[in-house]
Every structure is written in structure tokens, then in C-alpha cells.
Backbone as ProteinMPNN parsed JSONL, in Angstrom:
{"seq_chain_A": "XXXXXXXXXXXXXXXXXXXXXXXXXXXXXXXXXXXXXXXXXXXXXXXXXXXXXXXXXXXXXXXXXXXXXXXXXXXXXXXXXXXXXXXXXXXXXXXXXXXXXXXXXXXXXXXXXXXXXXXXXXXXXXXXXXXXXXXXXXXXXXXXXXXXXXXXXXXXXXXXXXXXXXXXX", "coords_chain_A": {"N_chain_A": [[155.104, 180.978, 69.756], [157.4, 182.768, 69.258], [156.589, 184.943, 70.633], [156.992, 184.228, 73.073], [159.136, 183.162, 73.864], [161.213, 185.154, 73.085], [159.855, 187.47, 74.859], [160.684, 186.196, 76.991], [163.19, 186.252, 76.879], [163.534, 189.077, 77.144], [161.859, 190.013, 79.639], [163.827, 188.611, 81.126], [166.121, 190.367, 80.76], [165.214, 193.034, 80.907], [165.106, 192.743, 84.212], [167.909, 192.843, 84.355], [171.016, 194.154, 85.871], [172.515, 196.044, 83.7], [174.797, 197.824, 83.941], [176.094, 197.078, 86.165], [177.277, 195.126, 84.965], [179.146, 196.478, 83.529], [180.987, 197.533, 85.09], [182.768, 195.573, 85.572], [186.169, 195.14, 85.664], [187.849, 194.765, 82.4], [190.172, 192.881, 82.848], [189.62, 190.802, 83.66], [187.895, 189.797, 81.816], [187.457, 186.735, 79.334], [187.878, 185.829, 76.478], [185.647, 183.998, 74.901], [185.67, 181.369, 72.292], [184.117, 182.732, 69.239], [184.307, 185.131, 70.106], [187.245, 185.806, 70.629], [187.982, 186.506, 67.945], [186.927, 189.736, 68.143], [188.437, 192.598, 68.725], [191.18, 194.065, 71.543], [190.518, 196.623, 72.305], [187.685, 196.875, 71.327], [186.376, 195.625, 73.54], [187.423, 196.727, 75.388], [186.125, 199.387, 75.182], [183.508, 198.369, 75.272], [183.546, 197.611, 78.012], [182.374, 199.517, 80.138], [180.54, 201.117, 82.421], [178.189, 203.449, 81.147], [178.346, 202.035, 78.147], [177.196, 199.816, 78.394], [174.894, 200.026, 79.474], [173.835, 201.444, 76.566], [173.96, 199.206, 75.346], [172.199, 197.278, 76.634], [170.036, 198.618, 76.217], [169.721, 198.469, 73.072], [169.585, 195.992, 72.898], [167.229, 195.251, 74.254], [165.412, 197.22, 72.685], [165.571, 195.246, 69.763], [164.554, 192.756, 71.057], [161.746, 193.76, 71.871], [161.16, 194.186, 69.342], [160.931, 191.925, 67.993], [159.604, 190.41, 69.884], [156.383, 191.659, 69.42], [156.58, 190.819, 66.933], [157.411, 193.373, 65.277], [159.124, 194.022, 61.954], [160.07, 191.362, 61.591], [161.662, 189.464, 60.236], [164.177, 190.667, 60.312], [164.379, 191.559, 62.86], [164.463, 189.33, 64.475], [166.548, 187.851, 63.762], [168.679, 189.715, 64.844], [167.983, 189.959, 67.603], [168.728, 187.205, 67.761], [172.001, 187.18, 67.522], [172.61, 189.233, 69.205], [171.565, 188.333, 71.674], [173.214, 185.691, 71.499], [175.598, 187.148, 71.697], [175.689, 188.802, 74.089], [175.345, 186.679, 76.106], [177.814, 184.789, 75.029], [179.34, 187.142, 76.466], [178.429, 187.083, 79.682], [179.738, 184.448, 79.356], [182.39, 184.741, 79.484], [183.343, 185.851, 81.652], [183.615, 183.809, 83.423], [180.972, 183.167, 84.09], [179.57, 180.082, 83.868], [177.018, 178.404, 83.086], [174.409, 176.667, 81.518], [171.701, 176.786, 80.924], [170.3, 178.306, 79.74], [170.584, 177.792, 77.323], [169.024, 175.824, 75.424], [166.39, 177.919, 75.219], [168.215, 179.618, 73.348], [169.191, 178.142, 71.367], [165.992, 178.184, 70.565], [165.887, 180.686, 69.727], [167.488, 180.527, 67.41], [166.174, 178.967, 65.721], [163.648, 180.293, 65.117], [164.733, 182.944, 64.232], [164.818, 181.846, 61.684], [162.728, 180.47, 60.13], [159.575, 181.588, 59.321], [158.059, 182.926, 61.251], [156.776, 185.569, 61.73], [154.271, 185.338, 60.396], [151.442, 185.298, 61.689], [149.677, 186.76, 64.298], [151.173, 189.066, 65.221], [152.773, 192.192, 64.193], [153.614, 192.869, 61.814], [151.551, 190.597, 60.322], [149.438, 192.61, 60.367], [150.348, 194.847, 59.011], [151.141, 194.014, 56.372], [150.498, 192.041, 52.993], [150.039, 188.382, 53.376], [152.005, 186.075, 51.907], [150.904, 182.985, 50.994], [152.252, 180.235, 52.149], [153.407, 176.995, 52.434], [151.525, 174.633, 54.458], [153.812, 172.735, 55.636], [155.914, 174.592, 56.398], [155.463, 176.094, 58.658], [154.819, 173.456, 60.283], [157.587, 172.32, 60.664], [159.374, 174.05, 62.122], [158.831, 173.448, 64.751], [158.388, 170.989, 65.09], [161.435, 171.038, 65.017], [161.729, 172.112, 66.914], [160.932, 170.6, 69.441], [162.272, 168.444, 69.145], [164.578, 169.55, 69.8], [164.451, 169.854, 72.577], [164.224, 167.859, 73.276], [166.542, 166.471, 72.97], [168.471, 168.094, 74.218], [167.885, 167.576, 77.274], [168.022, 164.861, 77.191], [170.503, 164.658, 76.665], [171.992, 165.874, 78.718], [170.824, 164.003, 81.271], [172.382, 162.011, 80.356], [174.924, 163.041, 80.611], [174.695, 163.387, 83.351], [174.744, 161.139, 84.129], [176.834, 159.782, 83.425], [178.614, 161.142, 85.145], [177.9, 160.717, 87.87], [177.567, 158.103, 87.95], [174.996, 155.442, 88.225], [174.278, 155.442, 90.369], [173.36, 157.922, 90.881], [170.431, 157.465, 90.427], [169.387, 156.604, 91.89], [168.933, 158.766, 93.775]], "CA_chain_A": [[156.417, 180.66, 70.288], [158.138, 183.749, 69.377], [156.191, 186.023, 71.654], [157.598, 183.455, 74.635], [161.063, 183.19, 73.982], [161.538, 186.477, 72.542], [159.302, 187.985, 75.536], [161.036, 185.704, 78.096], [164.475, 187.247, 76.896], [162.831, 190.546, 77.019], [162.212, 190.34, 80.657], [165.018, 188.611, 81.797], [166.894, 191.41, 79.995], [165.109, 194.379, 81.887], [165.508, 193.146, 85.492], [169.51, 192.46, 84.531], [172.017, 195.246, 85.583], [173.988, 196.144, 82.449], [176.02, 198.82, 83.985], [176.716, 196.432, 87.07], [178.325, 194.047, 84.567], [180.263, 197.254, 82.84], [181.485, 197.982, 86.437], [184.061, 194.291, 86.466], [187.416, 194.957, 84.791], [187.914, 193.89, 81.489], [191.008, 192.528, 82.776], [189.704, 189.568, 84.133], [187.899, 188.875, 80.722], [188.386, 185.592, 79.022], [186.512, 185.795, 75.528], [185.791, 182.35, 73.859], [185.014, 181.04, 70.49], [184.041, 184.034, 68.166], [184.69, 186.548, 70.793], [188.505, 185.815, 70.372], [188.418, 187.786, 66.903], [187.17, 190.789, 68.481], [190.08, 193.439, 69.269], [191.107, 194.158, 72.928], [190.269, 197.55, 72.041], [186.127, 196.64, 71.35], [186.117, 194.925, 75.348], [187.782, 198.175, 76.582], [185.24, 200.594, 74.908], [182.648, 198.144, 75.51], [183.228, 197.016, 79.513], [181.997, 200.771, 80.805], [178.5, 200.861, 82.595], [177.728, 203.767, 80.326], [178.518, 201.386, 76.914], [176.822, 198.829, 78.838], [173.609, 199.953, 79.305], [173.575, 201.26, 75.714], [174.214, 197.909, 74.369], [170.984, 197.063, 76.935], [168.883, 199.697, 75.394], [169.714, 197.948, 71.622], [169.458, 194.526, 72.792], [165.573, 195.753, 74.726], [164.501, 197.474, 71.41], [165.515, 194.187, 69.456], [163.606, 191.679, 71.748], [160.584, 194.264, 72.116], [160.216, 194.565, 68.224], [160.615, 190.555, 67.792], [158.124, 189.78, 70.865], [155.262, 192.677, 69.174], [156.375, 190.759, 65.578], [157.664, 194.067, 64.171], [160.285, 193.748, 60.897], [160.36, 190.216, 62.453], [162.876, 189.237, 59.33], [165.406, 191.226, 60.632], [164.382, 192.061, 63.85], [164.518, 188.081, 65.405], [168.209, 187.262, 63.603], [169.293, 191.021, 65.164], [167.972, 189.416, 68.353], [169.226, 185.629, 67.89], [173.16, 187.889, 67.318], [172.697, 190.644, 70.199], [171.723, 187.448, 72.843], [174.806, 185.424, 71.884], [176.623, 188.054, 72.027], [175.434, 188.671, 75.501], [175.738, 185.207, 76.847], [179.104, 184.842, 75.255], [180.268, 188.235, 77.243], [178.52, 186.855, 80.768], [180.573, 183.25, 79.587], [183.591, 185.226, 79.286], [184.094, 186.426, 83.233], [183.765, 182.852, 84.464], [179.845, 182.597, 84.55], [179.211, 178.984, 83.224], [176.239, 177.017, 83.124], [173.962, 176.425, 79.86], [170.26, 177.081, 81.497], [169.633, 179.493, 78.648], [170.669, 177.086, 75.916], [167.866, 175.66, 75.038], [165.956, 179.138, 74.635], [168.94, 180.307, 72.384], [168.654, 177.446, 70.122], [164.927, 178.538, 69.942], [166.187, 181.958, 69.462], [168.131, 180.293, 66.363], [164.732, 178.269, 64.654], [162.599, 181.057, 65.15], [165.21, 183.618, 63.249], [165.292, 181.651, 60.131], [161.58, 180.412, 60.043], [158.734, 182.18, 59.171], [157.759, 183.352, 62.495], [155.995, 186.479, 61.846], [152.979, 185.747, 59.904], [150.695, 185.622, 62.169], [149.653, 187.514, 65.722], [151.987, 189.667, 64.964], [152.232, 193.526, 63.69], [154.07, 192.337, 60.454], [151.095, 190.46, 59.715], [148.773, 193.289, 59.968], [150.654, 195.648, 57.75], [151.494, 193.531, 54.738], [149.606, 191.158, 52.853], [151.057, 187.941, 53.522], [151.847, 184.649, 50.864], [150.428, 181.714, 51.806], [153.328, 179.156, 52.866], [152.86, 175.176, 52.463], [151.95, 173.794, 56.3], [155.128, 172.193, 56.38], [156.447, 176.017, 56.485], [155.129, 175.86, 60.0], [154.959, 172.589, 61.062], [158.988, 171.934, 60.892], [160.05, 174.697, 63.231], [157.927, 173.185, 65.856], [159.403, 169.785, 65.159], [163.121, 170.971, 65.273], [161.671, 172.992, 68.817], [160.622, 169.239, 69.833], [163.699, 167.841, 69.089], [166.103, 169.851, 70.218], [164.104, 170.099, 73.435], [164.327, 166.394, 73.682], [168.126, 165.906, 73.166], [169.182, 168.725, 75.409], [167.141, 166.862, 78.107], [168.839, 163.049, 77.018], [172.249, 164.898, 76.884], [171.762, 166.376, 80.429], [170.728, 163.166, 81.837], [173.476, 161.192, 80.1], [176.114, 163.201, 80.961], [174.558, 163.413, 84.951], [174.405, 159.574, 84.687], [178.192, 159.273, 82.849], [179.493, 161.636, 85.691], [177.39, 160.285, 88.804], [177.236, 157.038, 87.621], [173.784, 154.796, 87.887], [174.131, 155.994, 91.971], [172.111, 158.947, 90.724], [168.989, 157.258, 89.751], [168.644, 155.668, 93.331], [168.265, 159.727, 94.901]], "C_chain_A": [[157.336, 181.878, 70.243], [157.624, 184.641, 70.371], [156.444, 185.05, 72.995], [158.516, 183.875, 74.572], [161.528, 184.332, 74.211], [161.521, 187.124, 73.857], [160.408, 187.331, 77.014], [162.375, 186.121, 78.265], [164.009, 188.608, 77.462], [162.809, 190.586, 78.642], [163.104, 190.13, 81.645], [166.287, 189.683, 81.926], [166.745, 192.788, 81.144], [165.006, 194.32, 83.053], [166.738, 192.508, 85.871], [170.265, 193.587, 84.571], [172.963, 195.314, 84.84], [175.07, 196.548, 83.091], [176.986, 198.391, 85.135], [177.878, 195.682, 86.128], [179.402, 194.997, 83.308], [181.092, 197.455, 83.812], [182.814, 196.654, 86.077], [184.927, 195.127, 85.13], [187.825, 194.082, 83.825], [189.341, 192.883, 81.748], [191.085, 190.939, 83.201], [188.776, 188.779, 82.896], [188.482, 187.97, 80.171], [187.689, 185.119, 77.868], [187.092, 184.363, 75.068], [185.107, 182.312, 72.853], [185.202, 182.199, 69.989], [184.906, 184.932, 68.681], [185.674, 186.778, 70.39], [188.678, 187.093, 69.502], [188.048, 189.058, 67.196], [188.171, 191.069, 68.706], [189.522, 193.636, 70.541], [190.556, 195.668, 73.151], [188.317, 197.98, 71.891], [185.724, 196.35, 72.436], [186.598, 196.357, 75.418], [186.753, 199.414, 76.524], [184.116, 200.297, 75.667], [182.025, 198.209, 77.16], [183.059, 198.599, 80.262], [180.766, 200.862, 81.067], [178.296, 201.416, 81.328], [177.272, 203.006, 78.682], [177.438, 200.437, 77.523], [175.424, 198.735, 78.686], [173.38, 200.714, 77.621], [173.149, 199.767, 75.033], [172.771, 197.507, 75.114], [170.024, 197.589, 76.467], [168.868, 199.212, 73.877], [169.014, 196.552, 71.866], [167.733, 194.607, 73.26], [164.783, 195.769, 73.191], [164.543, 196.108, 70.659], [164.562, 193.259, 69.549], [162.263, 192.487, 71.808], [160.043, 193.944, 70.32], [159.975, 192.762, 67.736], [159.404, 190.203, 68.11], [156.596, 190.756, 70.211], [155.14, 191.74, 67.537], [156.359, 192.216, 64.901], [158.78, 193.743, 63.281], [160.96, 192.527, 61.814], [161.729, 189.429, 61.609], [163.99, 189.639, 59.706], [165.585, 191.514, 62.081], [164.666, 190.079, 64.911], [166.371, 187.678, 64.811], [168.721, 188.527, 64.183], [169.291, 190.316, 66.917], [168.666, 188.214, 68.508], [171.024, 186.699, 68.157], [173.346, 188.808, 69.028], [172.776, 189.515, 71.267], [172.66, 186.36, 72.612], [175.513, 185.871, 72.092], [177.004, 188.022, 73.899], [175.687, 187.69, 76.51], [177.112, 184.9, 76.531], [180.141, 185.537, 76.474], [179.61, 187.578, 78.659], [179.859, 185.274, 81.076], [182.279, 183.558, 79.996], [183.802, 185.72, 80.628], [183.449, 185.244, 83.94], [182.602, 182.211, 84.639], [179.579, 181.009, 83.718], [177.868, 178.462, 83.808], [175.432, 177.125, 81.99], [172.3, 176.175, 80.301], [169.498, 177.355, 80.644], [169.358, 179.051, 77.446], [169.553, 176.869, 74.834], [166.883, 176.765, 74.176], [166.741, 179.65, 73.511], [168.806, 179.781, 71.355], [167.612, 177.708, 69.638], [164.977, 179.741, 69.117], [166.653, 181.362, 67.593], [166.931, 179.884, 65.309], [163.942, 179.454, 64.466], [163.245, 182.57, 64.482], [165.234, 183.478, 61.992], [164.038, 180.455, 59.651], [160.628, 181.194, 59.57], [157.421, 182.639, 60.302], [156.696, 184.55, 62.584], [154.637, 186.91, 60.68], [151.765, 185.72, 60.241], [150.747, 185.988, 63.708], [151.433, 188.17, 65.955], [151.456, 191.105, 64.434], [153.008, 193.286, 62.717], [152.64, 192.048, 59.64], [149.654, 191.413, 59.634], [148.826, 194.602, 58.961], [150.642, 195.512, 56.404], [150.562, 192.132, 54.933], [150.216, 189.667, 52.938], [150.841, 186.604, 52.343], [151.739, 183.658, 51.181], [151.776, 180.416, 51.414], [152.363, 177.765, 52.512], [152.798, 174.981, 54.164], [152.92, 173.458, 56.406], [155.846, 173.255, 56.665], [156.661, 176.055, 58.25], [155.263, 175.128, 60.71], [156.512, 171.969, 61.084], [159.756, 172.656, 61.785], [159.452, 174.426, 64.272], [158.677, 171.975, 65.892], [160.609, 169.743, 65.865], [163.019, 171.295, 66.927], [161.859, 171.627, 69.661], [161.89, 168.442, 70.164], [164.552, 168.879, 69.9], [165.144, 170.094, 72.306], [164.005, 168.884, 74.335], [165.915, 165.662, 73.76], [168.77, 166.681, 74.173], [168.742, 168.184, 76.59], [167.82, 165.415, 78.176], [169.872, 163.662, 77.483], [172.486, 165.317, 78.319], [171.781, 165.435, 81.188], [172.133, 162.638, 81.847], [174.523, 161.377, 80.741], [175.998, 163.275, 82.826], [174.842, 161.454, 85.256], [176.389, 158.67, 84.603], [178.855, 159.54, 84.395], [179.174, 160.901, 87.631], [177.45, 158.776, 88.703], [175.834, 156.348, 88.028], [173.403, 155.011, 89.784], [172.846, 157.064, 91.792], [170.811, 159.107, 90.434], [168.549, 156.449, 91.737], [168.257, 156.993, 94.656], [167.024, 160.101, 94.908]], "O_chain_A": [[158.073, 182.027, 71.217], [158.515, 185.154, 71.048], [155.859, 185.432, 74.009], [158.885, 184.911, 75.125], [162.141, 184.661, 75.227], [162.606, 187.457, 74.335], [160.78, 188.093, 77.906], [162.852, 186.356, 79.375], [164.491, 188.918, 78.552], [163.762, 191.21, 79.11], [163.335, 190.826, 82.633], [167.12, 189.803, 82.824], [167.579, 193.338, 81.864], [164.809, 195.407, 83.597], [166.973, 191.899, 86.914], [170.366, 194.206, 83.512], [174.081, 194.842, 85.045], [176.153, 195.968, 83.01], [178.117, 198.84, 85.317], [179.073, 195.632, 86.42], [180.155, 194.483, 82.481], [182.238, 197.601, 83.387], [183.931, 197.01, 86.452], [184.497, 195.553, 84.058], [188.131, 192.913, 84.06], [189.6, 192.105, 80.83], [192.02, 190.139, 83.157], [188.764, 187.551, 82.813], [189.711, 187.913, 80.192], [186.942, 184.148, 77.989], [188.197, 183.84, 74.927], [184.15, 183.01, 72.519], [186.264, 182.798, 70.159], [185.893, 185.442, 68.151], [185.728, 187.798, 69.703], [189.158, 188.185, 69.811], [188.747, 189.866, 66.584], [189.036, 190.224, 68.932], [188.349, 193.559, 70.905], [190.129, 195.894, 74.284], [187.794, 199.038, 72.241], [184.572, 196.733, 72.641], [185.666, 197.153, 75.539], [186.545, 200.217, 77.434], [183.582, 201.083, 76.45], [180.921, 198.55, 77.584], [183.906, 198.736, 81.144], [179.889, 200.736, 80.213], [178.185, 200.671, 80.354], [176.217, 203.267, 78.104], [176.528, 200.385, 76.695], [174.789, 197.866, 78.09], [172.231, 200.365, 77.351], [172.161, 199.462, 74.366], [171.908, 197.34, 74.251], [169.017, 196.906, 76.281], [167.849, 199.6, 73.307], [168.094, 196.094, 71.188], [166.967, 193.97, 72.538], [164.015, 194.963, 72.667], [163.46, 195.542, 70.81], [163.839, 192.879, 68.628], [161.359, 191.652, 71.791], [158.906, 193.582, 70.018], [158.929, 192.413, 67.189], [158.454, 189.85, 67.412], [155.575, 190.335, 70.755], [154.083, 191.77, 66.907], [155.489, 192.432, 64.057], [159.608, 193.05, 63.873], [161.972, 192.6, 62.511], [162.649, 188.903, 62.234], [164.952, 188.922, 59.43], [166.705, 191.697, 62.558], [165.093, 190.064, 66.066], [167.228, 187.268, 65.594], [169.899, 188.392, 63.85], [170.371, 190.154, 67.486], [169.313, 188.16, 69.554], [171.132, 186.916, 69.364], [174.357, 188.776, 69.729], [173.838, 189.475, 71.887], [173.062, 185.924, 73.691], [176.408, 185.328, 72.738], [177.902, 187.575, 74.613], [176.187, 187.92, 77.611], [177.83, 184.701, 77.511], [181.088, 185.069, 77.106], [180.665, 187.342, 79.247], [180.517, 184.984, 82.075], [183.089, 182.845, 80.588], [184.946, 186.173, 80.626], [182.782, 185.471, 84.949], [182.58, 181.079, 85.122], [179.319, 181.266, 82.542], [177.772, 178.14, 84.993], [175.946, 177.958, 81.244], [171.784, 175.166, 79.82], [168.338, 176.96, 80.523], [168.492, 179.422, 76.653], [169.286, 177.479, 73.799], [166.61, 176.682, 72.979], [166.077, 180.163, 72.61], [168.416, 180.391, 70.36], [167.583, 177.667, 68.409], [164.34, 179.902, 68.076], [166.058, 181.879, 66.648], [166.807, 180.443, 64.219], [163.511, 179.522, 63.315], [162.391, 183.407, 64.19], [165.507, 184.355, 61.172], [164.38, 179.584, 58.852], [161.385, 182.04, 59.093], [156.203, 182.646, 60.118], [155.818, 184.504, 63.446], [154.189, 187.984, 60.278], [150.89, 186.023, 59.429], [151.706, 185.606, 64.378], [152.416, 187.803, 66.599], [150.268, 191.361, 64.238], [153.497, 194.403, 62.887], [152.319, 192.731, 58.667], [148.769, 191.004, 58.882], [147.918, 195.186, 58.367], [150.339, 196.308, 55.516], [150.13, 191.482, 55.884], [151.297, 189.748, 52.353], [149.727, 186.224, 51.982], [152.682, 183.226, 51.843], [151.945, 179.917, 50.302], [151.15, 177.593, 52.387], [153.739, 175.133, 54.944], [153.371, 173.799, 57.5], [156.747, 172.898, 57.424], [157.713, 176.045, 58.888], [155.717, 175.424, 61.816], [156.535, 170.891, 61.679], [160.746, 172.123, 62.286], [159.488, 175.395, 65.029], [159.603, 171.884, 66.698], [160.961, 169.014, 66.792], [163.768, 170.963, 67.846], [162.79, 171.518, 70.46], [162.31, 167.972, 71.222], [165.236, 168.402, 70.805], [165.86, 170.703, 73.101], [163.806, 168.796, 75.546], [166.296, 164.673, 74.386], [169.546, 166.144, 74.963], [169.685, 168.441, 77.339], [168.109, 164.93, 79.27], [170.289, 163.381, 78.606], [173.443, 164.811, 78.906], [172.653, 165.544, 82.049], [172.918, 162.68, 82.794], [175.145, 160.507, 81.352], [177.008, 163.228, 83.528], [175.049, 160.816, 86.288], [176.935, 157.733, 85.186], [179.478, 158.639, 84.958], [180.087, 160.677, 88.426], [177.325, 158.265, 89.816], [175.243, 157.385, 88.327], [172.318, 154.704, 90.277], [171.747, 157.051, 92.347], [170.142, 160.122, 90.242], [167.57, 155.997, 92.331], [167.734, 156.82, 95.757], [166.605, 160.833, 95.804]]}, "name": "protein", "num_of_chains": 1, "seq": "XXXXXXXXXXXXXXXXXXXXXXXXXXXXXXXXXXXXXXXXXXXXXXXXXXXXXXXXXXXXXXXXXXXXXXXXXXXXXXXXXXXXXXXXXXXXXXXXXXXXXXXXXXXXXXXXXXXXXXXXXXXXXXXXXXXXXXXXXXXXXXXXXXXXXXXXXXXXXXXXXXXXXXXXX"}
């Protein structure tokens, strides 16, 4: 599962123009949630192609060393951080829709799991400590679940807003 997600960020990542989305004027930014506490001063440095595609070149290495399973401990919560970030800053000039969600939440189980002990290059360096199955078999669960409520909640709210019309297209 991590070499999907991870990997599926990974190439969405390298055929996305950073420096296109340094090009819009921070002026029409509109940061939400966290973002807020940034300073206006971190958007102004940041919204410059040049900054832009840096921050692409961090967020690449990130997702490359996750999806290979290198320093997967640090390297998948560096990732889970770098792609909210990212999705915050496209939420922030207007783009809405929640496509990605799903994946991000995976992004979230698979940071604070034990993800990289096997088929991985973690687990060919170090020796690794054998985990109880349930180690394993609960981040698969939560995947399950949350892959099953974002799916109800989707419906629900198509069925709240359409009303019971929408089951007869």
C-alpha cells in the first residue's frame, strides 16, 4: 500500500507545473485552516515559480524515498506534511473538490503505522523486530473503513442535496 499511494502522489506530482502555480498572484490567495498562522511574508517568498519548483523538488525527493521505503519513519510523515501542505496551497486559490482525500487520509495511516518493514529498502538494511499481526492487520482495516465512509458520506450528501431523484438517473 505504501508503494501505491506514495507512488501515485509521486507521479501526480511530476506531471504538475509547480512554477505555473508560482506564476498566480499571491494576492488572490485565501489560506484556510492551519495556513492562516503562516505570515503573509512565507506566501510572498513562497508564490515565485523559482520557490515553487524548489518546494517540488523536496516534496519529489520525499514521495520517491517513501515509495522505494527509504528512512520510511520519517520519510512518509515528511510526505503525509509536504502533501497537505500542497493541497491546502491549491485549496487556497479557489480549487475545491476532495478527489484526493481519500489518498491523504491513506497518506495519514501509512505515516504512523509500520509501513516499512517489508519490500522496502529499510527492510533490507536493518534487522527488523518482529511486530504482533495486529501491527499490520489494523492499518488495512482503518484503509477499509475510511474507504467505506468517504464513499457513504459522498452518496449521502449527493442523495441529501439531489434528493431520492438521483437514484432514478
Amino acid at each position: 500500500m505504501r508503494c501505491i499511494v506514495h507512488g501515485a502522489f509521486l507521479i501526480s506530482i511530476l506531471f504538475t507545473s509547480f512554477s505555473a502555480l508560482g506564476s498566480l498572484p499571491v494576492t488572490i490567495l485565501s489560506p484556510t485552516g492551519v495556513m492562516k498562522l503562516l505570515p503573509w511574508s512565507f506566501y510572498d517568498a513562497l508564490q515565485t515559480p523559482a520557490a515553487m519548483v524548489i518546494f517540488k523538488c523536496v516534496l519529489v525527493l520525499s514521495l520517491l524515498l517513501s515509495t522505494t521505503g527509504f528512512l520510511t519513519v520519517v520519510s512518509t510523515k515528511t510526505s503525509l506534511l509536504l502533501v497537505v501542505f500542497y493541497q491546502g496551497l491549491l485549496r487556497s486559490f479557489g480549487h475545491f473538490n476532495h478527489d484526493e482525500m481519500l489518498a491523504v487520509y491513506y497518506l495519514a495511516v501509512l505515516a504512523f503505522t509500520p509501513c516499512g518493514d517489508e519490500f522496502s529498502i529499510d527492510s533490507r538494511l536493518k534487522t527488523r523486530t518482529e511486530l504482533p499481526a495486529f501491527a499490520y492487520a489494523y492499518p488495512i482495516l482503518l484503509m477499509q473503513l475510511l474507504m467505506a465512509w468517504t464513499y457513504f458520506s459522498s452518496a449521502l450528501i449527493k442523495i441529501r442535496v439531489a434528493g431520492l431523484k438521483y437514484l432514478s438517473r
